[in-house]
C-alpha positions in Angstrom: 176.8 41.2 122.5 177.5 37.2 122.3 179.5 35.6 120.1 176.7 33.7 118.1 175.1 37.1 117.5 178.5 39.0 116.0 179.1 35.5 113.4 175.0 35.4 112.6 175.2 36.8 109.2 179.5 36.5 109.4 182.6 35.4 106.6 185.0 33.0 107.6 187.4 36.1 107.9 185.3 38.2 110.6 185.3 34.4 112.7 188.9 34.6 112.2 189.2 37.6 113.3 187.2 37.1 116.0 189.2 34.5 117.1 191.9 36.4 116.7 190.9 39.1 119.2 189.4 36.7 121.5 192.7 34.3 121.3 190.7 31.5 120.7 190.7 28.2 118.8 187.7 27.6 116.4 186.8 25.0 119.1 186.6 27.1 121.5 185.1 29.7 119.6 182.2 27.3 119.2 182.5 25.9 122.8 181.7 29.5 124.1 179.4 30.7 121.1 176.7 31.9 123.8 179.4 34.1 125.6 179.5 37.9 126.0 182.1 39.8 124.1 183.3 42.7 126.0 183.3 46.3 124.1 186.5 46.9 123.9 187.0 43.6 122.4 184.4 44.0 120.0 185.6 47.0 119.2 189.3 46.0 118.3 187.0 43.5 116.5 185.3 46.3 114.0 188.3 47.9 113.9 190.4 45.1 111.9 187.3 44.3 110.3 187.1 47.6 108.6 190.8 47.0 107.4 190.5 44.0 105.5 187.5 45.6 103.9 190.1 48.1 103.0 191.9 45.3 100.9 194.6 44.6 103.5 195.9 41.2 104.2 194.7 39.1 106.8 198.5 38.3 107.3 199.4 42.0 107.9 196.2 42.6 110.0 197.2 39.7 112.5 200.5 39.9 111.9 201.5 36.0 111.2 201.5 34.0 108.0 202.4 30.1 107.3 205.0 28.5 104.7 206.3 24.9 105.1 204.1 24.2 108.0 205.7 27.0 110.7 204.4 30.2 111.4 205.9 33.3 110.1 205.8 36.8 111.9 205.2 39.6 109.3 205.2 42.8 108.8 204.1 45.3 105.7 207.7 46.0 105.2 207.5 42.0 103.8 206.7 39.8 101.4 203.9 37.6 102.7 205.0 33.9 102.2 203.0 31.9 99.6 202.2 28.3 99.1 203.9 28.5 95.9 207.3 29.0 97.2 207.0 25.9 98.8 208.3 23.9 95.7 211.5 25.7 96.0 212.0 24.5 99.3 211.0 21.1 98.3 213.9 21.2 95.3 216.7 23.4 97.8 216.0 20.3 100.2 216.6 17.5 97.9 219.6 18.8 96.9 221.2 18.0 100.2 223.4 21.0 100.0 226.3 22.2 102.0 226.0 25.3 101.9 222.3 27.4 101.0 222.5 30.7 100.2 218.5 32.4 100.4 219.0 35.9 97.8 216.2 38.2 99.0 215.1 36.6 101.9 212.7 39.1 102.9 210.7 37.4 105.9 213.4 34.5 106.3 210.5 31.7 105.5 212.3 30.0 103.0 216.0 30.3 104.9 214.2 29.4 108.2 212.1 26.5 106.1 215.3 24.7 105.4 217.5 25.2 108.5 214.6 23.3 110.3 214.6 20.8 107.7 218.0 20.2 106.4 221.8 19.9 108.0 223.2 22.7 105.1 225.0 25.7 105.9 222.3 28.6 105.6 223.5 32.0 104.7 220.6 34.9 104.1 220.8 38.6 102.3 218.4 41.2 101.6 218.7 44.7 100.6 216.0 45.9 103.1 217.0 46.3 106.8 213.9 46.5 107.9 213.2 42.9 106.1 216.2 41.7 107.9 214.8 42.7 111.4 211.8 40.7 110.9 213.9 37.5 109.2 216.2 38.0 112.0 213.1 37.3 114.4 211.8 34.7 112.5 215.1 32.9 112.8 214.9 32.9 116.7 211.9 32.3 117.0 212.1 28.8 115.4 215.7 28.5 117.2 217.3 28.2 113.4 221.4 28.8 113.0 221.3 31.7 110.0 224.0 33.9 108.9 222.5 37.1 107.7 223.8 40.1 105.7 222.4 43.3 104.4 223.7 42.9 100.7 222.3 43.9 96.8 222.3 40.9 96.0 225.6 38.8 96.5 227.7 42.1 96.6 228.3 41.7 100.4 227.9 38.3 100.6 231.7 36.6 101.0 231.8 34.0 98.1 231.9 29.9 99.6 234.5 27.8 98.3 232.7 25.0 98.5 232.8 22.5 95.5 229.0 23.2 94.6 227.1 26.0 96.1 223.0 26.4 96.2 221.7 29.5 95.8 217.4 30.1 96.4 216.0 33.4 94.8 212.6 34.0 95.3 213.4 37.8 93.8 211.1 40.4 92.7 209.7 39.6 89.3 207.1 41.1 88.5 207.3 43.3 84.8 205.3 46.4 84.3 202.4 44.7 82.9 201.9 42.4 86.2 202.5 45.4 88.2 199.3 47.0 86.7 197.1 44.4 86.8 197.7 43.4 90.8 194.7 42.8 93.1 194.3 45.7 96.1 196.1 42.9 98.6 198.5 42.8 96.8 199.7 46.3 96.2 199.7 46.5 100.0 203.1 44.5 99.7 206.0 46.4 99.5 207.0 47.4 95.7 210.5 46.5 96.9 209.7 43.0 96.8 207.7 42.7 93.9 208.5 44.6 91.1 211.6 43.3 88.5 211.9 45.9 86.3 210.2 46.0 82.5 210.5 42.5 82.0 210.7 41.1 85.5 213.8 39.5 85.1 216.2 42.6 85.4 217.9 41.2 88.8 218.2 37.8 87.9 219.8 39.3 85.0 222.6 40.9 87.8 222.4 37.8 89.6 223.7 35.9 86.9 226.4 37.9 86.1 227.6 38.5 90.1 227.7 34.4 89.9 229.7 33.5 86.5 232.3 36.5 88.0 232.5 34.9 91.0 232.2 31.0 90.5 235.7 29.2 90.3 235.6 27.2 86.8 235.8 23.8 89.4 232.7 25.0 91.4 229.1 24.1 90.2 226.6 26.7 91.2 223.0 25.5 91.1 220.1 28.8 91.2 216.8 28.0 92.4 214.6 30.6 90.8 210.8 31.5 91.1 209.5 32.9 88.2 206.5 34.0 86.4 205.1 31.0 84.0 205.0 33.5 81.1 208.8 33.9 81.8 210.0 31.0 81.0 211.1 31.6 77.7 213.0 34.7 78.4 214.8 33.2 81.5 215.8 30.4 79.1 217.1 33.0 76.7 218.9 34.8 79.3 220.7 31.9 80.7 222.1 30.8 77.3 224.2 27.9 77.6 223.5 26.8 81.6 221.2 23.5 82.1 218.4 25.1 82.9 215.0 23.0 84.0 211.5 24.1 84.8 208.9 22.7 87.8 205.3 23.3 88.2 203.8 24.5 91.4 200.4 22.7 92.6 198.3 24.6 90.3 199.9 23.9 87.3 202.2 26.7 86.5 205.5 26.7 86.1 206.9 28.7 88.7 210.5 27.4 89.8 213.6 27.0 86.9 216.8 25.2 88.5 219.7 27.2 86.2 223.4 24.9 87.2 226.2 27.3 86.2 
């Protein structure tokens, strides 16, 4: 079968899928649109085909995802990177900080985002070893200097003392109510990474508390947090006294709070 005959009556995933398969570019895809496909190629073709019918992620089918203009390798055992995250980034980069410290790094994108980008001191922690591998990969694959640890949180983690101290948590927060109301993609991603407890908030909540017993009262300690918009006003609740400031992603929402302890 040619190639102009499997994309006749296509979606734009089966021509990337195609591609995929083929390890082609979309020009040369088009370049070679009256070639013969091979069987076994076309049928490693149907086969992923038939899994994102199933409602699983083109980035767990071909194994690759972007953020911040690189390419991520991922896994199911992640958190696929979103667009939204990007505005952490963005903020964790103005900063200019010494030292970065990503909570819940899952695939490394956001720890590997700023050691490309920035001169700061990058230190990464996830609970999941499994996670870790796959950050761990990430970071040589884009030759980035990263210190990781396996660690609930900051409980491994030894504490900088730095003057100020950056922390970025993209942690789960999703409540019970998002939870039940998630597309079939994304109940593919690991629960690990997504759900926050009843309210969504319940390890920022352990966060906070691991950094005001750890801070020295001469150290500032800025938190970078993603958030659900309808959170806002319970974050702001739960910080209490702490600056805290909200930024909107490029939809809109409000998505990132900056909390300086």
């Amino acid at each position: 079968m040619k190639i102009r005959e499997i994309l006749k009556k296509s979606s734009p995933d089966d021509e990337y899928l195609l591609r995929f398969v083929l390890k082609k570019s979309r020009a040369e895809l088009l370049r070679d649109f009256g070639a013969e496909v091979r069987q076994a190629t076309l049928t490693k073709f149907r086969e992923l085909k038939k899994k994102r019918a199933d409602g699983i992620p083109m980035q767990y089918i071909v194994g690759a995802a972007w953020f911040y203009g690189l390419e991520f390798f991922v896994t199911k055992t992640v958190l696929i990177p979103r667009p939204e995250t990007e505005i952490l980034v963005e903020r964790a980069l103005a900063a200019h900080a010494e030292i970065v410290i990503d909570i819940g790094t899952g695939s490394g994108a956001i720890a590997v985002s700023l050691a490309k980008n920035s001169r700061s001191k990058i230190i990464a922690a996830d609970i999941s070893e499994s996670a870790l591998k796959i950050a761990h990969k990430n970071s040589r694959r884009h030759k980035t200097k990263i210190k990781f640890y396996k660690s609930n949180l900051l409980t491994t983690i030894p504490w900088p003392r730095t003057q100020s101290v950056l922390i970025a948590a993209n942690l789960p927060y999703l409540s019970n109510a998002r939870m039940k109301s998630l597309t079939t993609e994304v109940r593919r991603e690991p629960r690990l990474a997504l759900y926050g407890g009843p309210d969504g908030l319940q390890l920022y909540k352990k966060l906070f508390a691991q950094i005001r017993a750890r801070k020295s009262p001469t150290q500032t300690v800025t938190v970078l947090a993603e958030i659900d918009p309808e959170q806002k006003k319970n974050l702001a609740a739960l910080v209490g006294d702490e600056k805290i400031s909200f930024f909107k992603d490029l939809s809109g929402a409000v998505r990132l709070a900056e909390i300086i302890f």
